[in-house]
C-alpha positions in Angstrom: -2.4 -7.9 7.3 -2.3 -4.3 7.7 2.3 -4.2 7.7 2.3 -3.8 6.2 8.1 1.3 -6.0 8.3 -0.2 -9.8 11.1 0.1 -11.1 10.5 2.3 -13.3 9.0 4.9 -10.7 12.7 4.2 -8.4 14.6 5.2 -11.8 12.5 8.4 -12.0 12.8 8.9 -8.3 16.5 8.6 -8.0 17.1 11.0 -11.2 14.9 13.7 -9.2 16.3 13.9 -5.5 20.2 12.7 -6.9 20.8 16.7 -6.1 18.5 17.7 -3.7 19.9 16.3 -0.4 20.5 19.6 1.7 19.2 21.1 5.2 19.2 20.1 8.7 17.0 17.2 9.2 14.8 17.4 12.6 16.3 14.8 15.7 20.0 15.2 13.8 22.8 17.3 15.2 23.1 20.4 12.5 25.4 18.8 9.9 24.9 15.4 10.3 22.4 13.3 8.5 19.4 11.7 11.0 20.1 8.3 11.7 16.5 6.6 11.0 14.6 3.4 11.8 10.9 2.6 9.7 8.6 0.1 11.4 6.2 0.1 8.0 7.1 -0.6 4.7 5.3 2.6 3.7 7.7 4.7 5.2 10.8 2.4 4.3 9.9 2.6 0.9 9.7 6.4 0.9 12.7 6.8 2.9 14.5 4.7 0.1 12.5 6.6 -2.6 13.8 9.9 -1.4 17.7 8.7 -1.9 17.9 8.5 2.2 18.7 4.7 2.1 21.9 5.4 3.9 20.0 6.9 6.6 18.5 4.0 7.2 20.2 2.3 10.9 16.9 -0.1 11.0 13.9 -1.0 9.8 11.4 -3.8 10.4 11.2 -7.0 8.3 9.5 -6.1 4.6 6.1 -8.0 4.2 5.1 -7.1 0.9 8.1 -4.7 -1.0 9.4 -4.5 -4.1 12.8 -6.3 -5.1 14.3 -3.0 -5.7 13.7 -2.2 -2.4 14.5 -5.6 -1.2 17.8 -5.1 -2.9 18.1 -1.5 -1.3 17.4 -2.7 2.3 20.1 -5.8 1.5 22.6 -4.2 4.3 20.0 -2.6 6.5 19.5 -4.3 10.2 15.8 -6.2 10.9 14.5 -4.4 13.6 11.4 -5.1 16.1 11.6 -5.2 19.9 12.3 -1.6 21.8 15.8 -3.0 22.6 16.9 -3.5 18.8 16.0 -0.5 18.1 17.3 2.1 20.6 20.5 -0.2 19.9 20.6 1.4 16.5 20.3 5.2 18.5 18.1 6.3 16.0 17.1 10.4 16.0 13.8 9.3 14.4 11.9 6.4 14.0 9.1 6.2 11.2 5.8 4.0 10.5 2.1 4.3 10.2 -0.4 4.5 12.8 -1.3 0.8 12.7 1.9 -0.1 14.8 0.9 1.7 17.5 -2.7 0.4 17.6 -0.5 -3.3 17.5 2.2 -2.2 19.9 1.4 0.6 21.7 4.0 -0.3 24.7 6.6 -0.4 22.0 5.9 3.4 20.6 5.3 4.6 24.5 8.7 3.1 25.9 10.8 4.9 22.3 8.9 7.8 23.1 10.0 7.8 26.8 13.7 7.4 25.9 13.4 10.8 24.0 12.9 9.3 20.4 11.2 10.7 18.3 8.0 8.8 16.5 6.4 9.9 13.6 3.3 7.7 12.6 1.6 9.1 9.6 -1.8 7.5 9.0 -3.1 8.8 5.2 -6.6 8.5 3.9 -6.4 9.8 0.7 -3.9 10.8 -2.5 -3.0 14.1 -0.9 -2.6 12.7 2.6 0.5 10.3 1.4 1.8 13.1 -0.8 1.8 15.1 2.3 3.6 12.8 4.8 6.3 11.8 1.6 7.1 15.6 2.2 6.7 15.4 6.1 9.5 12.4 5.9 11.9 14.4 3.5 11.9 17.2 5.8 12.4 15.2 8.9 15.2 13.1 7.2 16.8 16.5 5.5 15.9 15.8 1.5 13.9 17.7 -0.6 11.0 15.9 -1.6 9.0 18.5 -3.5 10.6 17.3 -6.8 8.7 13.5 -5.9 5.8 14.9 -4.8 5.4 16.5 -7.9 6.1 14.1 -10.3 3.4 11.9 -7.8 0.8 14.6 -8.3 1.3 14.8 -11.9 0.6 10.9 -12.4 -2.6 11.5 -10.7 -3.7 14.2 -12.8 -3.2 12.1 -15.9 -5.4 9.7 -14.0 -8.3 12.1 -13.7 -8.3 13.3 -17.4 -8.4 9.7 -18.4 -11.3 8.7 -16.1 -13.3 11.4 -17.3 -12.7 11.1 -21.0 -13.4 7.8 -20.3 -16.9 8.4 -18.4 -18.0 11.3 -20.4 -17.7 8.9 -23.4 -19.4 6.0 -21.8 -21.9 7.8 -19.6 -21.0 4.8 -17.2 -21.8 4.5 -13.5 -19.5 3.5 -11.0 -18.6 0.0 -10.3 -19.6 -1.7 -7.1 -15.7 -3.1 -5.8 -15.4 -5.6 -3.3 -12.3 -5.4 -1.7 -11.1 -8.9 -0.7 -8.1 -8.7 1.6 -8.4 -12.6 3.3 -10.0 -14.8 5.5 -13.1 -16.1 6.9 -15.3 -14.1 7.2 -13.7 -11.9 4.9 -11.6 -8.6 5.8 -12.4 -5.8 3.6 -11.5 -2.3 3.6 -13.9 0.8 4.9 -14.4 4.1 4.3 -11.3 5.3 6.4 -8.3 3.3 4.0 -6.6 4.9 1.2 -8.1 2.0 -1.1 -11.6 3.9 -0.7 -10.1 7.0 -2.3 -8.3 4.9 -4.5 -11.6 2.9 -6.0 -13.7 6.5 -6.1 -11.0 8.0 -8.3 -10.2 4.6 -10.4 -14.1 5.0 -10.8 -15.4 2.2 -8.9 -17.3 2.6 -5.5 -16.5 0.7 -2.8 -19.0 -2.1 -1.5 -18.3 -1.4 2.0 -18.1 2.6 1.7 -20.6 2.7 4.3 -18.1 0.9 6.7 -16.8 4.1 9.3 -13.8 1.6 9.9 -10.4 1.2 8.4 -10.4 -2.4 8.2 -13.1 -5.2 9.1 -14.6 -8.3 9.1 -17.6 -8.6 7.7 -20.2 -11.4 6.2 -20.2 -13.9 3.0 -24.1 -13.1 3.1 -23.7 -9.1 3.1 -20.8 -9.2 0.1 -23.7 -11.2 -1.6 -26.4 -8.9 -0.7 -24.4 -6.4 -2.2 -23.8 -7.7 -5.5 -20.3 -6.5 -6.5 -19.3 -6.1 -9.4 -16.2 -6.2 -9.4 -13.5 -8.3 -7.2 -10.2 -6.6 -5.6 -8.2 -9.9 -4.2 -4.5 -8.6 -2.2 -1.4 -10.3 -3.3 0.7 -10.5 0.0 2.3 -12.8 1.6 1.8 -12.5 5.5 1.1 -15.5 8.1 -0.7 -17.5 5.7 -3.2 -14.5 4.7 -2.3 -13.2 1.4 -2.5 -16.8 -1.4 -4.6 -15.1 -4.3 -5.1 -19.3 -5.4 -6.4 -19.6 -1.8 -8.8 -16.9 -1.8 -10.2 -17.8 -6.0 -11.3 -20.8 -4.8 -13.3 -19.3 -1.8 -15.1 -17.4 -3.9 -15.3 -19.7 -6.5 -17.3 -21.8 -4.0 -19.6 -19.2 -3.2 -22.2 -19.9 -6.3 -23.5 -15.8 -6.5 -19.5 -14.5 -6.6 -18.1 -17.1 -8.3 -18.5 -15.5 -12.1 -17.7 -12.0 -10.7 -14.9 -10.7 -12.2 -11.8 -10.2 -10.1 -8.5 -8.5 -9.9 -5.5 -9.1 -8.1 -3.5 -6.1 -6.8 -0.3 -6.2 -4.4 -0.9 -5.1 -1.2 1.6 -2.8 -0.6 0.3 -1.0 -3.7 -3.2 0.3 -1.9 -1.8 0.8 1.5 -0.8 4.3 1.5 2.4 4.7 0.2 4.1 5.8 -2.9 3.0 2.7 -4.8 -0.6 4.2 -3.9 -0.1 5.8 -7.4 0.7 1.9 -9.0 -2.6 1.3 -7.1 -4.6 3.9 -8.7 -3.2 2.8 -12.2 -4.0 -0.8 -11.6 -7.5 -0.3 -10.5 -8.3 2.4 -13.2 -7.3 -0.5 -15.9 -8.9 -3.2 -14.1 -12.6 -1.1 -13.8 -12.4 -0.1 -17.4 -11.8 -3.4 -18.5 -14.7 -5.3 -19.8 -16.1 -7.7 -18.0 -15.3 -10.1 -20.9 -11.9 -9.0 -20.5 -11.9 -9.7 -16.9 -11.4 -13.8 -15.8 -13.8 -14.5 -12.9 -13.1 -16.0 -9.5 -14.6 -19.8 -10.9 -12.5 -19.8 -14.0 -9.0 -18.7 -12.8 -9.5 -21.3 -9.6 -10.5 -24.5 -12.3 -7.0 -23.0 -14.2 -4.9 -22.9 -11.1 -5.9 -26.3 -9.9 -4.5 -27.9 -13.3 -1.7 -25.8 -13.2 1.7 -26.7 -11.7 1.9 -26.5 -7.5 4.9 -24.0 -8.7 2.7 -21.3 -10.4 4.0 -17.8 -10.2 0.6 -15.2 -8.7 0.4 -12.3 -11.1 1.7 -9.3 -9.2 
């Protein structure tokens, strides 16, 4: 679940860093560019984001990217075992924590062979802003310019939110974040989609969770009463069909009018798109619940619809 930019955010992106390649990246010879691998789309996507694509001598197979991105990462090599990888000879090799809680042999062997592994793991806004500048400096680009642009975004945010809540005198949502399966996988107090939910102005159902990620019952989501569903758009061994997961909750008679909405995954994970993320879930807790189709309605329209139907991403 966990492997795992609009393009109107890569426009904006490429405009910004198009002059602000310079300095001596760290693990490169003084001159030359660091040749870099990503094991996480997070950190391929800000590698790509930063205008370091050509940098780029492996990274491991996308599982929920944009097509910009896709199209960006078009001549790049799939990487995944330690041997592919050293093959490549990178100075660097990036990702996020979760690959070395899923492959820990894999990140002790590349660190024995003298590479260097950066693993951010962010839990909030500023924590992503943060390792988008740690990754500019390690792969020699400024990325001051993109963090600021980031911040900026997420200021708007804020002013909006509390125009909006001064105005309404509203309380925050209770968000149940569906990611798949059964039981269900939702996300704790230790993921960037907490943050994300508090400053959207929802609350998390599971806030009380001191996890990342975890399993946890049909009868405590209902005990809960959200009000609000989150459902991850993904596509990842079977986990990630939004029709899939509707109808699970349509069958569930206390969630099944619930309103939900349906995010990308890669857009609450802790990378650049966190700020998509944000943007989504601000509009879909402001929305009316009237405004809002429920988990019983959209899986009785999907089940007359064509096999064929595109998920709203």
């Amino acid at each position: 679940m966990m492997r795992v930019l609009t393009s109107c955010v890569l426009a904006a992106i490429t405009a910004v860093v198009a002059s602000c390649r310079g300095g001596t990246p760290e693990g490169a010879a003084a001159g030359d560019p660091a040749r870099v691998v990503s094991l996480h789309d997070v950190t391929t996507e800000m590698v790509v984001a930063l205008g370091a694509t050509d940098q780029l001598v492996g990274v491991a197979a996308p599982v929920d990217t944009t097509p910009e991105v896709e199209r960006a990462l078009a001549g790049v090599p799939r990487v995944g075992e330690p041997e592919s990888i050293m093959a490549t000879r990178p100075d660097v090799v990036l990702g996020l924590g979760i690959v070395a809680e899923q492959s820990p042999e894999l990140v002790a062997r590349l660190r024995e062979a003298g590479i260097d592994v950066v693993l951010g793991d962010p839990a909030t806004v500023d924590d992503v802003l943060a390792l988008t500048e740690d990754i500019a400096r390690r792969v020699g680009v400024d990325g001051a310019p993109l963090a600021a642009s980031l911040r900026a975004r997420v200021a708007a945010l804020s002013v909006a939110r509390r125009a909006s809540t001064g105005a309404a005198g509203s309380q925050p949502r209770r968000v149940f974040v569906y990611d798949c399966c059964d039981p269900p996988f939702t996300a704790g107090r230790k993921t960037v989609e907490h943050e994300l939910l508090a400053r959207a102005g929802g609350v998390n159902l599971f806030a009380d969770l001191d996890a990342d990620w975890a399993h946890v019952s049909w009868e405590e989501v209902v005990a809960r009463r959200p009000e609000l569903i989150v459902v991850h758009d993904y596509r990842w061994d079977g986990q990630g069909d939004v029709d899939e997961k509707r109808r699970a909750l349509a069958a569930i008679p206390s969630l099944a009018n619930v309103p939900v909405a349906v995010v990308p995954l890669g857009s609450v994970l802790g990378g650049l798109r966190s700020i998509d993320g944000l943007e989504r879930l601000r509009a879909a807790i402001a929305r009316p619940e009237t405004e809002t189709q429920s988990a019983s309605a959209s899986a009785s329209a999907s089940a007359s619809a064509p096999a064929s139907v595109e998920v709203a991403r």
